[in-house]
ZAMI-578469 format. One line per 5 residues: number of its first residue (from 1); their letters; for each residue x, y, z of C-alpha. Coordinates in steps of 0.25 Angstrom, whole numbers, plus 5000, padded with zeros to 4 digits. Layout:
N
NUM = A = X:Y:Z | ...
//
This chain:
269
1 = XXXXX = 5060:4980:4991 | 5049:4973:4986 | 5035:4978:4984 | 5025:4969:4982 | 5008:4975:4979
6 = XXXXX = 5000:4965:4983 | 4987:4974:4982 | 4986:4985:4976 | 4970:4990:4976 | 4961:5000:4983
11 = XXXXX = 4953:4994:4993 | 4943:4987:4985 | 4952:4980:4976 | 4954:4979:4961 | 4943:4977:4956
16 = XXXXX = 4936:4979:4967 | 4929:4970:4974 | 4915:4973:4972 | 4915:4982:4960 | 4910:4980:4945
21 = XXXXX = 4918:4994:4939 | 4923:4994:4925 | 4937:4995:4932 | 4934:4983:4942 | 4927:4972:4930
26 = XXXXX = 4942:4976:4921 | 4951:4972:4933 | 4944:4959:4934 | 4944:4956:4921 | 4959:4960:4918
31 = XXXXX = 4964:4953:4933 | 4980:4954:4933 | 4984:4966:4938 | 4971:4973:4939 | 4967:4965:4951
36 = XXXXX = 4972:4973:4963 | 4970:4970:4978 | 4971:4978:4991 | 4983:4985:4991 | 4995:4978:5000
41 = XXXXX = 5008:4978:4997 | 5023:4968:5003 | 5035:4976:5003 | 5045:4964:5002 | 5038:4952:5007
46 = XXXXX = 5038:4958:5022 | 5030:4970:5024 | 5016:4971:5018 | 5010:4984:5018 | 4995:4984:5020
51 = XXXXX = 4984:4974:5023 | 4971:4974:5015 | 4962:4960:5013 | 4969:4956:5001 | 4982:4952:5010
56 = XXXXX = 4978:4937:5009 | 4977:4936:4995 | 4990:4946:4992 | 4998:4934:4999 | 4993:4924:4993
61 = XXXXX = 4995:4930:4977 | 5009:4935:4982 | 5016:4925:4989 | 5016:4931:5002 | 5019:4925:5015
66 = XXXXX = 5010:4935:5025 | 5019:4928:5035 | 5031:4933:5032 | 5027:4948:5032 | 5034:4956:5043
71 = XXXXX = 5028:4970:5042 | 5015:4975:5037 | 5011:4991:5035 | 4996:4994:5035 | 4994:5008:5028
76 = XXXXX = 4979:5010:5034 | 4967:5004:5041 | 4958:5003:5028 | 4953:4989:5026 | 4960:4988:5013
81 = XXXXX = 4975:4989:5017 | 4972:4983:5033 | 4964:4970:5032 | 4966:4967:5048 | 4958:4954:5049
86 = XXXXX = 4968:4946:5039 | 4980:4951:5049 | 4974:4942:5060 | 4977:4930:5051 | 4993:4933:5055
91 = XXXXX = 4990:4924:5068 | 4988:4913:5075 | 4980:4905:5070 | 4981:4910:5057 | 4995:4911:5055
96 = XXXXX = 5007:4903:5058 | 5022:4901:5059 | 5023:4916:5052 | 5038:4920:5044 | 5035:4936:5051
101 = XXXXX = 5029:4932:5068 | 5026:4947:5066 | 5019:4956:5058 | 5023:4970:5060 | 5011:4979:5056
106 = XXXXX = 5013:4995:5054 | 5000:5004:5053 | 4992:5015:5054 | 4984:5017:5068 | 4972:5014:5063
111 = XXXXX = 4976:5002:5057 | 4983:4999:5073 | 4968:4999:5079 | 4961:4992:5070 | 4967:4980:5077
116 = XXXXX = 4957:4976:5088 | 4972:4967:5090 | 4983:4963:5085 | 4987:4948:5081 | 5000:4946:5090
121 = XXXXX = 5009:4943:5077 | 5006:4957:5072 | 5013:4969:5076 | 5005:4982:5074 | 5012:4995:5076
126 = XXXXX = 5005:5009:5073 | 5013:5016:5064 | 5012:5033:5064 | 5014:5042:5051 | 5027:5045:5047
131 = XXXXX = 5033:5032:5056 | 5043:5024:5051 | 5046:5012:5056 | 5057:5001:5053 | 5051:4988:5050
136 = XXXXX = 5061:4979:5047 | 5068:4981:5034 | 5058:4992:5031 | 5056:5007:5035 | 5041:5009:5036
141 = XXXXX = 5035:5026:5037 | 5021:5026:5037 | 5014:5039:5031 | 5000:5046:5033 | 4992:5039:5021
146 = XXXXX = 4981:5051:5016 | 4971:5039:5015 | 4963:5037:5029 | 4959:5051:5032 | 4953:5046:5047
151 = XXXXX = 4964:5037:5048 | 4981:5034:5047 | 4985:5030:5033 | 4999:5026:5029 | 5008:5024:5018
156 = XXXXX = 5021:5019:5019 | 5036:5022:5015 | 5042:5008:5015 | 5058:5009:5016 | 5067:4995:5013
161 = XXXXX = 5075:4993:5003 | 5066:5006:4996 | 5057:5014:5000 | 5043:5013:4995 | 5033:5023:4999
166 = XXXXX = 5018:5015:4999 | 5006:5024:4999 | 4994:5017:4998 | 4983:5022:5003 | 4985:5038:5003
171 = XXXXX = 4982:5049:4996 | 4991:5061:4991 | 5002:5060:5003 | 5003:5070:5014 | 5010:5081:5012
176 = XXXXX = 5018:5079:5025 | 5019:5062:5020 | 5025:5069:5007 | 5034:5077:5018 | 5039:5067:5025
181 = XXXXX = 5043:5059:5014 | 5052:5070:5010 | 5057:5074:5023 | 5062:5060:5025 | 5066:5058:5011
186 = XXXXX = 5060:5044:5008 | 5064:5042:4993 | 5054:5029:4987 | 5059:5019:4980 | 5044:5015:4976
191 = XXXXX = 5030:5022:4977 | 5018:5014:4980 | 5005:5026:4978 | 4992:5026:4981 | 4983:5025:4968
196 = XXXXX = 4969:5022:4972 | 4963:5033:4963 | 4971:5031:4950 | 4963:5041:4943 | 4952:5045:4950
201 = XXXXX = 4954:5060:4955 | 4958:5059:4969 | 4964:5072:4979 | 4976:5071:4983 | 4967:5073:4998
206 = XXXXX = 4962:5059:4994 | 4964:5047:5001 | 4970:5041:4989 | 4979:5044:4977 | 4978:5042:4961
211 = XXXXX = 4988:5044:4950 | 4986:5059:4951 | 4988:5061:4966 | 5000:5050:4964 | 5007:5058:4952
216 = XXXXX = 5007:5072:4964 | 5013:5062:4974 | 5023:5056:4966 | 5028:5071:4960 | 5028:5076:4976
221 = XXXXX = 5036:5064:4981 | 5046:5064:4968 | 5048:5079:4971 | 5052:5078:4987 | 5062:5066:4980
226 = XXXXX = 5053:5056:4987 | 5051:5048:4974 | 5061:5048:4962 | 5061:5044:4948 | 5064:5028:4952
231 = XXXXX = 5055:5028:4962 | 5045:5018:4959 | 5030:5024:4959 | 5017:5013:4962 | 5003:5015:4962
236 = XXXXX = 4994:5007:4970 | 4982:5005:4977 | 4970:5006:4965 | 4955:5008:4968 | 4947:5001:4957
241 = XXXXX = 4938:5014:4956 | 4953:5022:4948 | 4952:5008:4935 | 4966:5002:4943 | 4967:4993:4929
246 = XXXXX = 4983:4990:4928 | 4984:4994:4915 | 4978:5007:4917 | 4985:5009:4932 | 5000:5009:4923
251 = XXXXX = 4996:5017:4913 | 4993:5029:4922 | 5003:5026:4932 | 5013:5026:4921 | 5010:5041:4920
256 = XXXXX = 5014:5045:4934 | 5028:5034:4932 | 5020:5025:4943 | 5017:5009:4942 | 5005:5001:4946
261 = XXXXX = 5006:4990:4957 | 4996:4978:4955 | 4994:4967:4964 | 5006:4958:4966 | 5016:4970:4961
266 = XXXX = 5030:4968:4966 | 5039:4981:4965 | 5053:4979:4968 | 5063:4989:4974
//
């Protein structure tokens, strides 16, 4: 299994669009790494996970042909991760001779009815917490998301060749998310965390994590035997407002045995 970050920043970007912060003026000057888009990410070169503005210019700086994608997992209805006007490019006369006639889109319901329709070569399918779904060569469960406190939230357990448990936006998971996990005895193969905070102080109530809140979650998921010493552990997903620099990003997620993705990161499994 290839994973593939092709974003890996909060919703406004790194560094962010508008912003003249300390952290913001050393990101353009440094470039490289430290320039992060909205977080998206391909699991082999078929199933896109999220769909934010960026998605144009992640194809173009990766290689990607959009038209052979055959499955894409939207995790919430925030503008960030669900760009709809751009989907409307997948038709006639926009679009031809396509590899994949079908896209296969998997959501939350909110997501479902922000369609006012849907174009005829996209199949939209309401998914329900704690569904799984076969999609091909993949298993797909979504899980309630502690982001959209007025609204469905997923993250995803991805299972291929590996399984890959991809949380991005959530807080500390739910106690009955961390239940189910065990129940069903998902052992990952990778880790894809939420990190939005890094440092700054945030509750485990909170709608998004940092390195404190991920360091509970890992010791909670390695003791229920859901994670293990080869398991690989990524952070992801950085606001400009927790200094998301790369250099500073590995030096701390060294101290919890995590990695940092950046855009264009490619993990193999």
């Amino acid at each position: 299994m290839k994973i593939t970050y092709l974003g890996t920043a909060a919703a406004e970007g790194f560094p962010a669009l508008f912003c003249n912060c300390k952290y913001c003026n050393e990101a353009r000057k440094a470039g490289g790494k430290n320039i992060r888009t909205r977080s998206q990410a391909l699991i082999n070169d078929n199933l896109l996970i999220d769909f934010p503005a960026d998605t144009y210019s992640h194809f173009l700086q990766n290689d990607i042909r959009g038209d052979k994608i055959e499955y894409l997992l939207i995790s919430h209805a925030h503008p960030d991760h669900f760009y709809l006007a751009d989907l409307f490019m997948r038709n006639f006369p926009y679009s031809h001779n396509m590899s994949a006639p079908t896209l296969k889109l998997f959501c939350p319901k909110t997501v479902y009815e922000a369609f006012d329709n849907i174009p005829k070569n996209i199949e939209a399918t309401i998914l329900q917490p704690y569904q799984t779904v076969d999609l091909g060569q993949y298993k797909i469960t979504a899980l309630p998301a502690k982001h959209m406190l007025d609204s469905q939230a997923f993250i995803y357990i991805i299972q291929g060749e590996k399984t890959l448990l991809y949380a991005h936006d959530t807080g500390y998971f739910y106690d009955e998310v961390i239940n189910f996990i065990q129940k069903n005895k998902f052992v990952f193969d990778m880790v894809s965390l939420d990190c939005t905070n890094v440092d700054i102080p945030i509750s485990d109530a909170g709608t998004h994590m940092g390195f404190i809140n991920i360091e509970r979650l890992l010791n909670r998921l390695f003791a229920i035997g859901a994670i293990t010493d080869s398991t690989l552990k990524y952070v992801n997903h950085f606001s400009h407002n927790g200094n998301p620099l790369h250099h500073i990003l590995e030096d701390r997620a060294k101290q919890y045995d995590c990695l940092v993705s950046y855009d264009g990161c490619k993990v193999l499994l």
